[in-house]
C-alpha positions in Angstrom: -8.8 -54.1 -1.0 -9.1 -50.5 0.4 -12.8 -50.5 0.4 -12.9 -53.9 2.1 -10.3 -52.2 4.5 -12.7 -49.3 5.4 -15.3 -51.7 5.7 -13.8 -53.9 8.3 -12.4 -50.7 9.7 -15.3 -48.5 10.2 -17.6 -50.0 12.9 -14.3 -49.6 15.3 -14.0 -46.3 14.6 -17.9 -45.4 14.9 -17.7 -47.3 18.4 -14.1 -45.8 19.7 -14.9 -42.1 17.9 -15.0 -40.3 21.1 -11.9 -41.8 22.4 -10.3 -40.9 18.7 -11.3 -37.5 19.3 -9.9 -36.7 22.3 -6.4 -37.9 21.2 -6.4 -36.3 18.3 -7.6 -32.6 19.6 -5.0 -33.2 22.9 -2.5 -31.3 21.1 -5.0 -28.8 19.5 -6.5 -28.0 23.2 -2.6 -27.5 24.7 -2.1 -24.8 21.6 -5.5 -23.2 21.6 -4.8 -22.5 25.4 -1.7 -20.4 24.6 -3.2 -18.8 21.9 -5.8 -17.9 23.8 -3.7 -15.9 26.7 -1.4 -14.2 23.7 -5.1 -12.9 22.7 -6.5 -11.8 26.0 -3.1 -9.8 26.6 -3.4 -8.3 23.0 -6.8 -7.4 24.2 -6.7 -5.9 27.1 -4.3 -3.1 25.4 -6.4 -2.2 22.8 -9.2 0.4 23.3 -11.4 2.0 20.6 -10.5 -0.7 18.1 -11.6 -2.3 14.5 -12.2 -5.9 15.3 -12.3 -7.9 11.6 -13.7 -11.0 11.5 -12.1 -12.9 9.1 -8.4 -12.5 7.8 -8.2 -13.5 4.6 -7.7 -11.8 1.2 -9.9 -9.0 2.0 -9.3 -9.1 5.5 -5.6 -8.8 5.0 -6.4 -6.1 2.6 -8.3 -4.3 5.2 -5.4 -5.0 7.7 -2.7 -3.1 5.5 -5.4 -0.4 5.3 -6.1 0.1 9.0 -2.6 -0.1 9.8 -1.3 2.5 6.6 -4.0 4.7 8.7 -2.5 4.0 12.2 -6.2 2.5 12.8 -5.9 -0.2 15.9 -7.6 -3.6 15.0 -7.8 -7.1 15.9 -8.2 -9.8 13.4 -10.2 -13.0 14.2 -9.7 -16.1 11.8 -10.7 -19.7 11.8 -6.9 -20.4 10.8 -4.6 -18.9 13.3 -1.8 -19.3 10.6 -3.2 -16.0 9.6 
């Protein structure tokens, strides 16, 4: 029954995946937006910095390291849970 479901299903939602799309990141735009000020005005403060690409397990590590050191840094993640 579920695979007879997707089959019906999936034409509609190859035609209307744009549409789909937009809905669904509507939300995801509105938060990026705000994240995206709190980091410009992090930014602009910080001045001969470590900027670490990636902030998990061993960029965390490197986080507790930079900041036991009094080290400025940034940390830029695909998950901005992190």
């Amino acid at each position: 029954a579920a695979s007879l479901f997707s089959m019906i299903l999936a034409p509609f939602i190859i035609q209307y995946n744009g549409r789909i799309a937009r809905y669904l990141s509507k939300s995801y735009n509105r938060n990026s937006a705000d994240t995206v000020q709190a980091i410009q005005s992090i930014g602009r403060s910080l001045k001969d910095h470590v900027i670490l690409c990636g902030y998990g397990r061993s960029g965390q590590y490197l986080g507790r390291f930079l900041k036991e050191e009094n080290i400025p840094f940034i940390a830029i993640d695909i998950d901005p849970s992190r």
